[in-house]
KOLRO-173918 format. One record per residue (C-alpha): residue in three letters; x, y, z. Coordinates in steps of 0.02 Angstrom, whole numbers. Layout:
BEGIN
   code        u        v        w
    ALA        X        Y        Z
...
***
This chain:
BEGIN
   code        u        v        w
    UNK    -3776   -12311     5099
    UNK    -3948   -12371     5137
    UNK    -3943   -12245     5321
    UNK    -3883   -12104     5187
    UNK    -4030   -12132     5077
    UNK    -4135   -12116     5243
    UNK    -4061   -11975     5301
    UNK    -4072   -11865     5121
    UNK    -4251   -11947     5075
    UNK    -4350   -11826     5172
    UNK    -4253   -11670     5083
    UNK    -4279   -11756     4925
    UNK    -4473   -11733     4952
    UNK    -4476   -11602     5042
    UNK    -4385   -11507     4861
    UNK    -4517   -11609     4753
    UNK    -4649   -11550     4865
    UNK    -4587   -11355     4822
    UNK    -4539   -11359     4655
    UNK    -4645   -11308     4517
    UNK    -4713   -11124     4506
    UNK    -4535   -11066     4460
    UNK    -4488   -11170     4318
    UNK    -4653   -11175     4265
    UNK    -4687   -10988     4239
    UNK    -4520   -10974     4175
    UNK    -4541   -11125     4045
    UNK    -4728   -11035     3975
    UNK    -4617   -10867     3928
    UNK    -4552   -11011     3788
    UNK    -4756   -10973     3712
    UNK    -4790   -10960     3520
    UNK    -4749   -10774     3564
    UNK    -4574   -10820     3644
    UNK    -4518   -10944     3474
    UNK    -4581   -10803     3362
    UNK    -4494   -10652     3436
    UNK    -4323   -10752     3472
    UNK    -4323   -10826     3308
    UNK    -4355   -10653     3221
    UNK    -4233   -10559     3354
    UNK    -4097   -10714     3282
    UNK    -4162   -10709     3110
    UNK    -4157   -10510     3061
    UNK    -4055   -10451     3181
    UNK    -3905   -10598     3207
    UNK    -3840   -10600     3395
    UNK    -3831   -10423     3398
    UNK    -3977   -10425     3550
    UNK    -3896   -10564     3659
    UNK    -3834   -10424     3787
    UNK    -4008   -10386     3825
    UNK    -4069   -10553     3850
    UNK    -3916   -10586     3966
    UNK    -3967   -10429     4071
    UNK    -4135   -10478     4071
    UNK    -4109   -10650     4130
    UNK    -4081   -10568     4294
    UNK    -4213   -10461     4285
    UNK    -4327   -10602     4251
    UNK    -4249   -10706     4422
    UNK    -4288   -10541     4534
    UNK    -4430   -10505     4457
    UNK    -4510   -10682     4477
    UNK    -4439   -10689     4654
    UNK    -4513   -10541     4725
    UNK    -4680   -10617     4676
    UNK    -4630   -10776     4757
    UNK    -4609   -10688     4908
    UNK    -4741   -10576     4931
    UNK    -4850   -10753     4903
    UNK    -4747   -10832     5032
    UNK    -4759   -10686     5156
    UNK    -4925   -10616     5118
    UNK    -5024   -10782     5053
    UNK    -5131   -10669     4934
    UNK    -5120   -10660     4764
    UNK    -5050   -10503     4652
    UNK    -5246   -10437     4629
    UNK    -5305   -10454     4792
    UNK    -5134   -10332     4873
    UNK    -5175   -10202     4736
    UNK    -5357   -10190     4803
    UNK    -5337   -10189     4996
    UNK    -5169   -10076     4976
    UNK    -5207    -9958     4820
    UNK    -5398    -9948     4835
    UNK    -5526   -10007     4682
    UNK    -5485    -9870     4556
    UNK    -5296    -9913     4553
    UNK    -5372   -10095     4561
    UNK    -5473   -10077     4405
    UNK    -5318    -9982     4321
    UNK    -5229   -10133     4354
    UNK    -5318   -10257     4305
    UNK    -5352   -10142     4137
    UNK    -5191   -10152     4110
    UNK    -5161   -10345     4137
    UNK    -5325   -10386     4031
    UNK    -5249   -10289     3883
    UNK    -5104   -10378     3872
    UNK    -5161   -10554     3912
    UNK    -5273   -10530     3771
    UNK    -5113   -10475     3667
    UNK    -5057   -10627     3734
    UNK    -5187   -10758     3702
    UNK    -5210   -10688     3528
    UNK    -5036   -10741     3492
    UNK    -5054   -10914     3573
    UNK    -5195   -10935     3415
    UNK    -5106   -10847     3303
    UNK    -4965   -10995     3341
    UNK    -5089   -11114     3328
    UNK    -5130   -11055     3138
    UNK    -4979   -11038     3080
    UNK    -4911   -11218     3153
    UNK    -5073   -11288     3074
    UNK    -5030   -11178     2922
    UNK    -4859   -11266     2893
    UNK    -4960   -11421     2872
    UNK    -5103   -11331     2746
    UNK    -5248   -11329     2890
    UNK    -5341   -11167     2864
    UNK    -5341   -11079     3011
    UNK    -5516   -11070     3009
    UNK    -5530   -11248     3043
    UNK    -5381   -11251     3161
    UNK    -5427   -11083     3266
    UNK    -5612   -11138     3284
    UNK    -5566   -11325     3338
    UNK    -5448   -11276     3464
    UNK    -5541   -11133     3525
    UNK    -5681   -11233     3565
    UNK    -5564   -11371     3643
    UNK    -5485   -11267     3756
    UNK    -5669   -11213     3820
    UNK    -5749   -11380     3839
    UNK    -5588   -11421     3943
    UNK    -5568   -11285     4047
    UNK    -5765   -11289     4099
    UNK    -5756   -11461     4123
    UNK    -5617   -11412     4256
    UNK    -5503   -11535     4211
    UNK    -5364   -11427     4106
    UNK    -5222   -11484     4251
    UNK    -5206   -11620     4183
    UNK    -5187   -11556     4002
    UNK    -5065   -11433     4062
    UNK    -4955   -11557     4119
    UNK    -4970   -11663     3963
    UNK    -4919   -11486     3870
    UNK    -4778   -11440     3989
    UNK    -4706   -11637     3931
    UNK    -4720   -11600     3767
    UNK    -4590   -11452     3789
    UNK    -4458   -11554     3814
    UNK    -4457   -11513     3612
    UNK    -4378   -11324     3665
    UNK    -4218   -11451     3710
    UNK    -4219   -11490     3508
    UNK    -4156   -11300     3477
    UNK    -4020   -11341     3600
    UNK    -3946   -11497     3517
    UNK    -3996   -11391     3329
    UNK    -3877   -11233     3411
    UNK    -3719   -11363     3430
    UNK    -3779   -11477     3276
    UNK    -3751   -11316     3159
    UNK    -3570   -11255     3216
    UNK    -3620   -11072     3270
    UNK    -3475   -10946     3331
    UNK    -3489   -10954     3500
    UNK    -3357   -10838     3513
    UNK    -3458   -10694     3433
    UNK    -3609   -10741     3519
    UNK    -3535   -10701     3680
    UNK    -3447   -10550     3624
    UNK    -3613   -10485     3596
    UNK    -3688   -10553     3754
    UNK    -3567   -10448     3838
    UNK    -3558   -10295     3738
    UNK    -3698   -10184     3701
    UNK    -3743   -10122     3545
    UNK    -3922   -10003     3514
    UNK    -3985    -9986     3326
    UNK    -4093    -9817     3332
    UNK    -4244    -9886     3203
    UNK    -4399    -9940     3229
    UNK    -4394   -10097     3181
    UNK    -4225   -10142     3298
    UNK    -4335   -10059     3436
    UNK    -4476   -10140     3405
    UNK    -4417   -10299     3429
    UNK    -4291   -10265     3563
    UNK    -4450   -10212     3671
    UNK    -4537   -10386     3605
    UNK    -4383   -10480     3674
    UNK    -4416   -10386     3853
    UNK    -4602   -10418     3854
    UNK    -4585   -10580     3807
    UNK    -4458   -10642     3933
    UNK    -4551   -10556     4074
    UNK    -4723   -10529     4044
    UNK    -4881   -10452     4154
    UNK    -4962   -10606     4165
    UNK    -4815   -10675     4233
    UNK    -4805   -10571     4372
    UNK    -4988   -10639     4428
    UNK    -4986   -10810     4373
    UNK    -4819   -10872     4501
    UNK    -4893   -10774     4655
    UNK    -5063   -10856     4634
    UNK    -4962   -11013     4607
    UNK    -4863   -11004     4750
    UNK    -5029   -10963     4862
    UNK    -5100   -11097     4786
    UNK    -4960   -11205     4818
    UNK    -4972   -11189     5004
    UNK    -4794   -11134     5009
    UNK    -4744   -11039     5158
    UNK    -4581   -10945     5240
    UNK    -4493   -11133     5262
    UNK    -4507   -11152     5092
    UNK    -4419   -11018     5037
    UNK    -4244   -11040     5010
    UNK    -4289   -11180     4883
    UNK    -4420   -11088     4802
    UNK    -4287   -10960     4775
    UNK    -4172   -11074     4696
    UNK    -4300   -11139     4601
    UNK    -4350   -10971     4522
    UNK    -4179   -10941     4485
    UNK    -4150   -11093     4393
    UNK    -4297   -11073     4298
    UNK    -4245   -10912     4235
    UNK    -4064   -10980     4187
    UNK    -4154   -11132     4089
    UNK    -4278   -11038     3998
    UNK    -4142   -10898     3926
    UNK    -4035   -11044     3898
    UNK    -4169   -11118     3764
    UNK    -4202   -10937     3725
    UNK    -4026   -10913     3676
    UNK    -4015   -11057     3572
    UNK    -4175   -11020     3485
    UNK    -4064   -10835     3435
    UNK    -3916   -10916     3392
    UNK    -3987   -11062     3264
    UNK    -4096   -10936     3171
    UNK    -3950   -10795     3168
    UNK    -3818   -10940     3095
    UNK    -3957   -10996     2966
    UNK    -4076   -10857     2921
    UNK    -3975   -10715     2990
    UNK    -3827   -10770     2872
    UNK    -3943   -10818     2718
    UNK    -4028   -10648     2715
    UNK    -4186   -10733     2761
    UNK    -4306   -10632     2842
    UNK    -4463   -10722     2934
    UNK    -4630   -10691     2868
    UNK    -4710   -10823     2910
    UNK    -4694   -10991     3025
    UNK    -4620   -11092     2880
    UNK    -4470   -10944     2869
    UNK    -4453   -10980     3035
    UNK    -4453   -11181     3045
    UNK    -4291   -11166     2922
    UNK    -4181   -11141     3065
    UNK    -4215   -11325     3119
    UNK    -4141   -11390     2943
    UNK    -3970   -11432     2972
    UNK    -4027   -11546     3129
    UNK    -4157   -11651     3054
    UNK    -4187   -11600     2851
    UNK    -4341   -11607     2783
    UNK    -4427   -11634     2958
    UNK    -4403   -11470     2994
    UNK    -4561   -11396     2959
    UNK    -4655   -11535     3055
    UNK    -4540   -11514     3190
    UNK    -4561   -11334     3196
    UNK    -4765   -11346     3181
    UNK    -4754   -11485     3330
    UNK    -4659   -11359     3440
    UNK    -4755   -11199     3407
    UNK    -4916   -11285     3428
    UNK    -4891   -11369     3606
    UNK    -4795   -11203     3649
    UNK    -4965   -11110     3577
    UNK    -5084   -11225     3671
    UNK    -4984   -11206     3835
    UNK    -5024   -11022     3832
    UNK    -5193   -11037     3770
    UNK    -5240   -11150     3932
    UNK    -5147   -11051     4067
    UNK    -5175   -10888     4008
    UNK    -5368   -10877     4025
    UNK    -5373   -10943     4206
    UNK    -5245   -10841     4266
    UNK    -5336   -10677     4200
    UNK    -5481   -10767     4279
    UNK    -5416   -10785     4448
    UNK    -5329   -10603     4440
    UNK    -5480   -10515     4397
    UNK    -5593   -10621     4507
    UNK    -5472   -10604     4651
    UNK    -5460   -10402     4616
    UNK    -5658   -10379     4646
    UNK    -5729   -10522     4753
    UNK    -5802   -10605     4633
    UNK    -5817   -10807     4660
    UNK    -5684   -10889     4553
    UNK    -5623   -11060     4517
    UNK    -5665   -11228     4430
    UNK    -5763   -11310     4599
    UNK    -5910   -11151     4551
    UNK    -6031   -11169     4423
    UNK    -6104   -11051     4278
    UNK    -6221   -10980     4425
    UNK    -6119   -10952     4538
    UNK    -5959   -10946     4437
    UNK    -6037   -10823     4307
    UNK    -5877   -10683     4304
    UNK    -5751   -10804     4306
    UNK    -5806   -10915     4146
    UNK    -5874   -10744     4080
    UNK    -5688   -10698     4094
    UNK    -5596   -10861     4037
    UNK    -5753   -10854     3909
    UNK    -5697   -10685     3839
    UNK    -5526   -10732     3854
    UNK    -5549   -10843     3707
    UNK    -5658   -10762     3598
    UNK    -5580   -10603     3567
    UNK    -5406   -10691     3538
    UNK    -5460   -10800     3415
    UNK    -5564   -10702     3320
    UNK    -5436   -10581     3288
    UNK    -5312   -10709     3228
    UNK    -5471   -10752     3091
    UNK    -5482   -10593     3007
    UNK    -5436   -10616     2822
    UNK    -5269   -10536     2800
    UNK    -5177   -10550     2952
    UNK    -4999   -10583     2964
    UNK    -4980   -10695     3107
    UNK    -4784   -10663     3120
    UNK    -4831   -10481     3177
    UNK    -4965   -10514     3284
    UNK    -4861   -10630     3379
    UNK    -4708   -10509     3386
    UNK    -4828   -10351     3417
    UNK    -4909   -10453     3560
    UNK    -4744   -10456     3650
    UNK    -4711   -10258     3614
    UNK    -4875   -10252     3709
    UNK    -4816   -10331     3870
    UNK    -4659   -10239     3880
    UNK    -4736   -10076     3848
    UNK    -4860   -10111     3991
    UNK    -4741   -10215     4086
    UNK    -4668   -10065     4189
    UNK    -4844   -10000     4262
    UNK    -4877   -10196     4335
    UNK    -4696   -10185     4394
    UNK    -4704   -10032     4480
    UNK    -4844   -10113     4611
    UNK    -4745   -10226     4642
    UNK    -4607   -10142     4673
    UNK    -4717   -10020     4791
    UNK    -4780   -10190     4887
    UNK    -4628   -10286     4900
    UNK    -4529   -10145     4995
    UNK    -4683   -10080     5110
    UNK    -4615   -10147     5285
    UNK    -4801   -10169     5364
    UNK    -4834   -10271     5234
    UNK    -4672   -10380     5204
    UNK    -4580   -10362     5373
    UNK    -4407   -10427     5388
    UNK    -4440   -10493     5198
    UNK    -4429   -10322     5123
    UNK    -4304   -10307     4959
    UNK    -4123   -10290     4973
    UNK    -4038   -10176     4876
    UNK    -3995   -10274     4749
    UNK    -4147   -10320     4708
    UNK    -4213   -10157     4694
    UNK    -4072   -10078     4583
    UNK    -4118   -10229     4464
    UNK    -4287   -10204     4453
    UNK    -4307    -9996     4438
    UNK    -4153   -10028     4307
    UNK    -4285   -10124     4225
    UNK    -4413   -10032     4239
    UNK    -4300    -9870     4170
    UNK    -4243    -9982     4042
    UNK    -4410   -10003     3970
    UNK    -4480    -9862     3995
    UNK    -4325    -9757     3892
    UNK    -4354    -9911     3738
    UNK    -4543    -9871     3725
    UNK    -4514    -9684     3715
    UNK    -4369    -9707     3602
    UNK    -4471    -9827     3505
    UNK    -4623    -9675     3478
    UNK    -4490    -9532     3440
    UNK    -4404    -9635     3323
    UNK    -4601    -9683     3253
    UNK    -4603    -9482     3183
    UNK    -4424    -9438     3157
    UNK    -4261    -9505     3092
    UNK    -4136    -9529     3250
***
């Protein structure tokens, strides 16, 4: 036993040692965004959209894999293979691109954070503002690793929709009927949504954040196999919690006509587990899920952007010599969270309509990759299969048909 032990311990670290950018960029789709859009895609629209997150599950895996592997093969980030291969106007297109919908993305991340603080009657003035300024004074001071891991703990709560799907006695059966076969609603508020669901599993940011993490990482060709697997079973796991989060709002809300307007609508789908702690459970939950996002998502548009046009970048620089890149993270807070503070706003739609962002813009960041990851001089032997391609252009097409389905049916009645 104890010569087993010896023989299997130095696999055992050598998977530790990998592990991480996979199930981690998989697990911060599961943002304030993420909750929202699967508990409105559950809650309005019952399991009627399963089949697309069960084809997107694999889309996500490919998708996250081919950025895995360029890191691997190439060890530079996304940016940094747009510039030196597409040249600094496709560069600055890019990173246009990416900025926009980070900022969609962000803005959502504080738009969770009011409406979790909301459930609890904290105006999100107060709320906003603190946090805001919390996530700065961390992230300057350098030391937001450590928070991140202290947030990515705190998810564990996603595992309370799990236990809530069985707790409530859903029909399984239908559920995967409907994973299986495809249904399309021609409205705009069906296709509005649908395209949230894509952009909210696989996002732009996304894209960036695991080949920067993977570079970062030190990973390299030996590592690959398991960084495969990992990737893989970080896609499975966060459409499992995803699918759970669809399936205890559409056997609540869906079946009690309750349509979510705001986070309280939302926190009813937690009822039947544990009562009247839903709401608190539910405000928990959307605010580590918010914070998460609201950490990660300004450094890695700080990194990208940095990495894109030479700029010095990380948390070892200072405001001198580090001007762009807390500019950028600077920015990257601001903006968000003072949209979320003007009077009005229905924080329900800007965290759905964040989502429609991504997957609208989704297929332009896609398509680099796609040109990268199957350019020989750059990838050699590592080049996509087939597979893998079919996959990802179906995904691309699939998008791309949504979004201009989604503006036709904007003017006229399909």
């Amino acid at each position: 036993m104890i010569e087993r032990l010896r023989r299997f311990w130095p696999r055992i670290l050598f998977f530790l040692a990998v592990i991480g950018p996979g199930i981690i960029s998989a697990n911060a789709d599961n943002d304030a965004g993420g909750i929202t859009t699967y508990s409105v895609v559950g809650a309005h629209f019952g399991t009627s959209m399963l089949w697309v997150l069960f084809l997107i599950t694999f889309s996500l895996a490919v998708t996250q894999e081919m950025g895995v592997r360029i890191g691997i093969v190439t060890r530079e980030g996304l940016a940094g293979i747009i510039r030196s291969r597409f040249g600094l106007p496709w560069t600055a297109f890019a990173m246009l691109l990416m900025l926009i919908a980070n900022l969609g993305t962000i803005t959502a991340e504080y738009a969770g954070v009011a409406a979790s603080f909301g459930i609890l009657g904290v105006s999100k003035y107060t709320s906003v503002i603190f946090c805001a300024v919390a996530v700065w004074f961390i992230l300057y001071k350098g030391s937001f690793k450590t928070t991140q891991k202290i947030f990515l703990i705190f998810s564990v709560f996603y595992l309370v929709y799990i236990i809530n799907g069985f707790a409530i006695g859903p029909d399984f059966g239908m559920a995967l009927k409907d994973m299986v076969h495809p249904t399309l609603q021609f409205n705009t508020p069906y296709l509005l949504t649908l395209v949230a669901l894509i952009g909210t599993t696989i996002t732009p940011w996304g894209q960036f954040f695991i080949q920067s993490y993977v570079v970062d990482k030190g990973l390299e060709i030996k590592h690959y196999k398991v960084e495969k697997a990992e990737v893989y079973f970080g896609a499975f796991l966060t459409n499992v919690v995803s699918f759970f989060i669809i399936i205890s709002t559409a056997s609540t809300l869906y079946k009690a006509g309750i349509h979510i307007e705001s986070a309280s609508d939302a926190a009813l789908a937690l009822a039947p587990l544990v009562g009247g702690f839903a709401e608190f459970l539910f405000a928990f939950g959307l605010f580590v899920a918010s914070m998460l996002g609201a950490f990660i998502l300004p450094v890695a548009t700080a990194y990208a952007i940095c990495e894109a046009f030479g700029w010095e970048a990380g948390f070892d620089t200072n405001w001198n010599n580090g001007r762009f890149f807390y500019s950028i993270i600077l920015l990257s807070i601001i903006v968000p969270a003072a949209l979320v503070l003007l009077p009005g706003i229905s924080l329900v739609k800007v965290m759905v309509l964040s989502q429609d962002v991504n997957g609208i813009l989704l297929p332009f960041i896609l398509i680099f990759v796609m040109k990268i990851v199957n350019t020989k001089e750059i990838m050699g032997e590592y080049v996509n299969k087939r597979l893998g391609n079919i996959i990802a252009w179906a995904t691309i097409v699939g998008i791309i048909a949504a979004t201009i389905v989604l503006v036709l049916s904007s003017f006229v009645r399909l």
